[in-house]
N, C-alpha and C positions, 0 to 999 in steps of 0.2 A: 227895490224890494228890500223891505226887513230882514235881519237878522237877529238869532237867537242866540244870546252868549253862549259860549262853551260851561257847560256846569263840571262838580267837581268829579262825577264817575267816569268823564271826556279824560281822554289824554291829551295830556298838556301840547298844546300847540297844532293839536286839530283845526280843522277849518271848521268854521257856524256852518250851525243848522242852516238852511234859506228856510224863512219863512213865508207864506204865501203872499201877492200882495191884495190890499187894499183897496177896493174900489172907492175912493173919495165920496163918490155919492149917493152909498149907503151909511156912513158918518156924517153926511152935512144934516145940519141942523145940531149934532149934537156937542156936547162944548167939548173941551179939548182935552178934557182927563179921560171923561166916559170914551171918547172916540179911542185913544191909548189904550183902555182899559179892552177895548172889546176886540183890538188888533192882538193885543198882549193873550188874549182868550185864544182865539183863532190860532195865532200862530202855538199857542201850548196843545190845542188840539190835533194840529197835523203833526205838530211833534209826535206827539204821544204816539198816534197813531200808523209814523214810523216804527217808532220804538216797538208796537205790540209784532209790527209784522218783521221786524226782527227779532223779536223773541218766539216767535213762532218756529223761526227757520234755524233757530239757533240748537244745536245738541248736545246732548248731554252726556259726560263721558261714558256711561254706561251703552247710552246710544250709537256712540262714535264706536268703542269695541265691539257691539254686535251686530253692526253694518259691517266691521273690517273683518268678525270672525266668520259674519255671511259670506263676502267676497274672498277669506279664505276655502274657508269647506267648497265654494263654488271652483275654486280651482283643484280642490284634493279633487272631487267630483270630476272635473274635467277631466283631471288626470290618470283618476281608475277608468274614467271610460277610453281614452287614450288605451291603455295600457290591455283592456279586455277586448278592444279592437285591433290589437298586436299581437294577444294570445290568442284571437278568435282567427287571425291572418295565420299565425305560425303552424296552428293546432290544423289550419285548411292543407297546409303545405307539406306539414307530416303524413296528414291523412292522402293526400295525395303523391307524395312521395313512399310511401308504404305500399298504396295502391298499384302505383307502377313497377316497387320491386317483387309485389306478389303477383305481378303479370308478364314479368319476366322468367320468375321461378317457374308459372304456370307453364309459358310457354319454352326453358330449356326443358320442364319434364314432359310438356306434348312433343318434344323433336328427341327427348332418348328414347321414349316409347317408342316413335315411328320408328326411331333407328333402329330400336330392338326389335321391334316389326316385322322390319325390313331384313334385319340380318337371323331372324327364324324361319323368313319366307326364303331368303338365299339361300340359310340350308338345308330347308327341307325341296326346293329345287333341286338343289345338287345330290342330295340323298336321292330326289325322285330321277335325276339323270342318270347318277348311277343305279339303282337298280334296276331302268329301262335299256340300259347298259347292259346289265346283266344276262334281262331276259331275252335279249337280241342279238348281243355279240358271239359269235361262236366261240373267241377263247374265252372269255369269260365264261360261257357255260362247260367247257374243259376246265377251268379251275377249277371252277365249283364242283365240278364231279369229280374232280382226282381230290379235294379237298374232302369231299365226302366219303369216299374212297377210304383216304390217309385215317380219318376220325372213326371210322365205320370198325377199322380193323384193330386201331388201341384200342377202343371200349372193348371189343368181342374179346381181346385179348386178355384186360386188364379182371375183364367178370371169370375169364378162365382161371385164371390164374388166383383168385380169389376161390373159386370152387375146387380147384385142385389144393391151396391152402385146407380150407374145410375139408376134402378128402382124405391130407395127410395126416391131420389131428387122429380124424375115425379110422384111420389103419394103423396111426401109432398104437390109441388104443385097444383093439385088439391082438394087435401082436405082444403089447409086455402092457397086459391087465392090471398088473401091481400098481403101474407107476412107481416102480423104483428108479430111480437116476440111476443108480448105481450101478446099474445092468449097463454095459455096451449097448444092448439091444434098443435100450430106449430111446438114444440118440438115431442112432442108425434107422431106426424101421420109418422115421421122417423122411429118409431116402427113399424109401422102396415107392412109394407114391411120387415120390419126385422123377423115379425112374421112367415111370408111365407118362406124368407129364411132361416129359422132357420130350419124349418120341414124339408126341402128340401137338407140341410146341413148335418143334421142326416140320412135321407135315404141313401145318397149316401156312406157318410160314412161305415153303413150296408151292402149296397151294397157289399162294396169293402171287409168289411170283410168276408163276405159269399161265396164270391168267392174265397178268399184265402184260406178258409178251406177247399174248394170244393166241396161246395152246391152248386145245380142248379138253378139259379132265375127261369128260366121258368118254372118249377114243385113248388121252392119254393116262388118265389119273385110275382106271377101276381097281386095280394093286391101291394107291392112297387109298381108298375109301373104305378097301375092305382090311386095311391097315388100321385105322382110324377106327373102325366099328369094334376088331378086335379088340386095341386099346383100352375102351369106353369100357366093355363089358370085363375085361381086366379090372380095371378100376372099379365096378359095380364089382366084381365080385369078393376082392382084399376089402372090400366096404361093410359089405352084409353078410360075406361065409361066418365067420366069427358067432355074431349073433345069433344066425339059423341054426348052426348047430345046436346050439344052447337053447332051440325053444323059444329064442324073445323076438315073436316075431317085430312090438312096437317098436323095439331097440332095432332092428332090422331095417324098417323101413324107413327108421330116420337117419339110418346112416348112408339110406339110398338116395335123401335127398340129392347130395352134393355131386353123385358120379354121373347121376339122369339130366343134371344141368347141365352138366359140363358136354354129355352128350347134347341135350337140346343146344347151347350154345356152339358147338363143333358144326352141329346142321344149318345154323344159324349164321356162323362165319362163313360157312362154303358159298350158301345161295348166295349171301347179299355183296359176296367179293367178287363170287363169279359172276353175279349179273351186272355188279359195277363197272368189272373190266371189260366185259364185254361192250359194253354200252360206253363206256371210254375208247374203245380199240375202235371200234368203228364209228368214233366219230371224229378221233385222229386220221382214220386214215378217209374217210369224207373229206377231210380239210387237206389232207396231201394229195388228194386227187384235184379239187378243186385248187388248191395252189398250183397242181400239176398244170390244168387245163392254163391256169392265164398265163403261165410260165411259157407253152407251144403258142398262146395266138400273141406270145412278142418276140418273134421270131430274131432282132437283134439283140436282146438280152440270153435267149438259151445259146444264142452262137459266141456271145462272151465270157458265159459260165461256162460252153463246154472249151472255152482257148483257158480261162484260167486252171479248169480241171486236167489240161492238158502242162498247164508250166508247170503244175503242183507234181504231174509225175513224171515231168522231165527233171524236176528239182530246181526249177527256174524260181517258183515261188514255194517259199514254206508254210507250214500250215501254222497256227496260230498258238500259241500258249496261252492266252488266255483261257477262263472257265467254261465260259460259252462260246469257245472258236470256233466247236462243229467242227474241227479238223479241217477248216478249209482259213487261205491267208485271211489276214485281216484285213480291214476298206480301204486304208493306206498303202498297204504294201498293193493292193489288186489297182488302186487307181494309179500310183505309178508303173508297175508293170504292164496296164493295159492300156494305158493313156487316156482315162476317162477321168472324169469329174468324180468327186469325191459321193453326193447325192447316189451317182449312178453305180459306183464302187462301192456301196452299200445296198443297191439291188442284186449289183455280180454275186455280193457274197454269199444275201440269201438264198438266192437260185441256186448257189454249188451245194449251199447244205442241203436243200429241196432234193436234189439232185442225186447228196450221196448217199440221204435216207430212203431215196427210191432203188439204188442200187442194193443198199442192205438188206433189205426190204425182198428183193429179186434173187 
C-alpha cells in the first residue's frame, strides 16, 4: 500500500496517511507516469475525503462552550429538580406531621370534654343522690324542717323589727312635732315604741320556745295572745291618736301602715312557728318511737344499755364531757366497762341516749 507524505499542517512526526491501494490491472496498459499520476489522484481523493469528515466532526469553540453550558444548565436543572423533590418530600412531612399534632390536640380536647362530661354527670349524680336523700331520709327531712324552722323565725323577726323601727320614727314624731334635738323628749320618745316592742320581742320569742318543746298555746298560750293583740293595738294607737286628733285622717293612715304589719307579721310568726314545731315534734318523736321499737326487738343490746345505765348510777361509769355525750359514757369507756367491742359500744351508747330521752320525755 501507498503512502501519502506528511504535509506541512501535520504535526511533525505523525504517521502517513495510508493510501488506498492499486489494482495493477486498471493501470496496465498505461505508461508509467499517467499510471503515478492517477494513483497520486486517488490517493489525494480519499485523503480529502478524510479530511472533509473530519472537519465535519471537528468543533468550534463557540460549539464546544454551548454544548458544555448545555451540559451545565442540564445539571442546574437536575439539581432544582432534586431539590423541589426534597422540598416537595419535607413540605409532605410537615403537612403530615402537623396533621398528626392537630389529631392529637383533637383528640386531648375530645377526652377533656368527656372528662368534663363525665365529672358534670358525677355531679349532678351526686346532687341527684343527695336530694333523693333528702326526700327519703327521715333526718334529713328533720333538718330541713328545723332548718326551716330556724330561717322561718329570723325573717319574721328581722321584718319586725324593721316595722317596729318605722313605728318608732311615727311615734317620735308625734310626740315632739318640732323636731327639736334639744328637747330630752326627742331622744327618749324613740323609746316608748321600743317599749312595746320589746314586750312584743319576748313573747314571740316564748312563743316559739313552747312550741319547740311541744306545748300547746291554745291550752297554754291564750294570756300570750291576748297580750300580744293588746301590744299591737298599743302601738296602732301611739301611731295614729296624734294624727286623728288633728283631723289628718291621710297622715293617720299612713302612720298605720307600720303597727298593722307588725301585727299581720305577729299572726304570721305564731302560725308558721307553731305549725313548724308541731310538725317537727311529731316527727321526732315518730323517729324515737321507731328507734324505740328496734331498740325492744334486740333484746341483748337494751339489756346492755340498761347494765351501762345502771354503772352510770352506781358511778361505775361517768357520763361524757363531750358536746354531744347525751349525758351517757362515751364508746370507749362503755366497751371497756362492759366488755364489748368498740362497733358494739357505739350501739350501747346510742341506745342509753334513746333511752334517756324516753325517760325525760316520761
Amino acid at each position: 500500500m501507498a503512502t501519502w507524505p506528511n504535509t506541512s499542517s501535520e504535526a511533525p512526526g505523525a504517521s502517513p496517511i495510508e493510501l488506498p491501494r492499486i489494482d495493477r490491472g486498471e493501470t496496465a496498459g498505461l505508461a508509467p507516469e499517467w499510471a503515478q499520476q492517477v494513483a497520486e489522484s486517488r490517493a489525494r481523493v480519499h485523503y480529502q475525503g478524510q479530511l472533509v469528515g473530519l472537519r465535519k466532526q471537528e468543533l468550534t469553540d463557540d460549539e464546544f462552550d454551548a454544548i458544555a453550558d448545555l451540559e451545565k444548565e442540564k445539571r442546574e436543572q437536575t439539581r432544582q429538580q432534586e431539590l423541589r423533590h426534597f422540598e416537595a418530600e419535607l413540605a409532605d412531612a410537615d403537612a403530615e406531621f402537623e396533621a398528626g399534632r392537630t389529631l392529637k390536640k383533637s383528640a386531648r380536647r375530645f377526652e377533656a370534654a368527656r372528662a368534663k362530661s363525665t365529672a358534670v354527670m358525677q355531679e349532678w349524680r351526686q346532687r341527684a343522690a343527695h336530694a333523693a336523700e333528702r326526700l327519703t331520709s327521715h333526718d334529713m327531712r328533720l333538718a330541713q324542717l328545723t332548718r326551716q324552722l330556724t330561717w322561718t323565725r329570723r325573717v319574721l323577726i328581722t321584718l319586725m323589727a324593721v316595722g317596729m323601727a318605722w313605728s318608732a320614727v311615727n311615734v317620735q314624731h308625734n310626740l315632739v312635732p318640732s323636731g327639736n334635738s334639744a328637747e330630752a323628749l326627742f331622744w327618749v320618745s324613740y323609746g316608748v315604741e321600743a317599749l312595746v316592742s320589746g314586750c312584743l320581742i319576748v313573747l314571740l320569742m316564748t312563743s316559739a320556745t313552747l312550741e319547740r318543746w311541744g306545748y300547746d298555746r291554745a291550752r297554754h298560750g291564750r294570756s300570750g295572745y291576748a297580750l300580744e293583740a293588746v301590744l299591737v293595738f298599743v302601738s296602732l294607737g301611739l301611731n295614729i291618736g296624734t294624727p286623728l286628733s288633728h283631723g289628718d285622717v291621710p297622715l293617720a293612715l299612713e302612720y298605720s301602715v307600720a303597727p298593722l304589719m307588725v301585727g299581720a307579721l305577729v299572726g304570721t310568726y305564731n302560725y308558721a312557728t307553731g305549725a313548724l314545731s308541731r310538725v317537727l315534734a311529731e316527727q321526732a318523736h315518730a323517729d324515737i318511737r321507731q328507734r324505740y321499737a328496734g331498740l325492744l326487738a334486740d333484746g341483748e343490746l337494751l339489756a346492755l344499755a340498761g347494765r351501762g345505765l345502771a354503772a352510770m348510777n352506781d358511778g361505775v361509769l361517768r357520763p361524757s364531757t363531750a358536746e354531744d355525750g347525751g349525758g351517757v359514757p362515751s364508746a370507749s369507756a362503755l366497751a371497756s366497762g362492759l366488755g364489748v367491742s368498740k362497733p358494739r359500744a357505739c350501739q350501747v351508747r346510742d341506745a342509753m341516749k334513746l333511752l334517756r330521752v324516753i325517760g325525760d320525755q316520761r
